[in-house]
C-alpha positions, 0 to 999 in steps of 0.5 A: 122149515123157517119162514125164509126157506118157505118163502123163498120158493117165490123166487121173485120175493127170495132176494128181499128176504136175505136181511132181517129175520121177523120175529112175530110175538104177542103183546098184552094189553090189545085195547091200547094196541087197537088204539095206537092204531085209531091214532096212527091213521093217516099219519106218519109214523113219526107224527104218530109216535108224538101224538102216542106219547101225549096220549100217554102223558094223560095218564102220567106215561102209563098205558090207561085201562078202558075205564081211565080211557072212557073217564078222559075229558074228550077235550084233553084228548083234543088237545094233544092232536086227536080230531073230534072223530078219533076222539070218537073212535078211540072212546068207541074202542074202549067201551067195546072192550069193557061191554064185550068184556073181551081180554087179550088171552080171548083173542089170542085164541081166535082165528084172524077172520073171527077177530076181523069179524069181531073187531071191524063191529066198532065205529072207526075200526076197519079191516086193515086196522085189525089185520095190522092188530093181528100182524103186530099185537096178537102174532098171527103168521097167516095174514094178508093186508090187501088194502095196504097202500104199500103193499101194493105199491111193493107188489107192484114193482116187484113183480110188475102187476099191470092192472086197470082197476083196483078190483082186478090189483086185489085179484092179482096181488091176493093170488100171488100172495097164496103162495105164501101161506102160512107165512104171508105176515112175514112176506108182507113184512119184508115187503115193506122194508124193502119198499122203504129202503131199497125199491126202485123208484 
């Protein structure tokens, strides 16, 4: 059964899912994934991307190893955009990867919550940066950003939750989003697109 025909049990979610097929897929080098998104982290997608580039540019358009990272004078990394605590935190990143000795294939092999566990020990790193490392870089089907300002945003209209709290917002979009396992990354996925383009306001 795809992903689609599961899903569109949820006859609320149906309609969002008749455009793109989301293809999931595994992506090398998980240290400069994690990394893309310390450096992403309240910025715009496209501002980001910029700030991305330069960080490749440091070293001549390559995607660094740890050790290249670790080695990088902080103030280079001022200058193409980076505060002084996502000079920290990436730094922080790079240095947990090579004490931890952990390669792409460990993780891959891991459960989400292990990796969320694993992960969220480095200063700068929360859940939502993991479970976005686990949705976009290591390919997990099965994952829920509850903290996700758009997906609740999207859930919101789409299924016009009332709440008073923010507690009880994660109660009510987390029991709905059950119902989509095991393929709440791809319902999250066409929640975005659709509150990026075509959402009511």
């Amino acid at each position: 059964m795809s992903y689609k025909t599961f899903l569109k049990n949820d006859l609320k979610l149906a309609p969002l899912l008749n455009e793109d097929t989301h293809v999931l897929k595994r992506r090398k080098n998980t240290c400069i994934r994690l990394i893309v998104s310390i450096i992403s982290q309240q910025l715009s997608t496209k501002v980001a991307k910029i700030i991305f580039d330069r960080f490749l540019d440091l070293f001549e358009g390559k995607e660094p190893s740890c050790e290249q990272v670790l080695s990088m004078d902080p103030l280079k990394l001022r200058g193409i955009g980076l505060s002084n605590s996502k000079v920290a935190y990436v730094q922080n990143v790079a240095q947990f990867f090579l004490d931890h000795k952990i390669t792409d294939n460990q993780l891959y092999k891991m459960d989400p919550e292990e990796v969320v566990v694993l992960l969220t020990q480095i200063k700068g790193v929360g859940r939502w940066t993991v479970e976005m490392l686990l949705m976009f870089s290591l390919g997990h089907e099965n994952v829920f950003a509850v903290d996700d300002l758009g997906i609740q945003q999207a859930m919101i209209k789409l299924y016009n939750i009332k709440y008073e709290t923010k507690k009880e917002l994660h109660t009510k979009i987390i029991a709905k989003s059950n119902k989509w396992t095991p393929y709440k990354t791809y319902a999250c996925l066409h929640l975005w697109k659709w509150k990026d383009t075509k959402a009511p306001v």
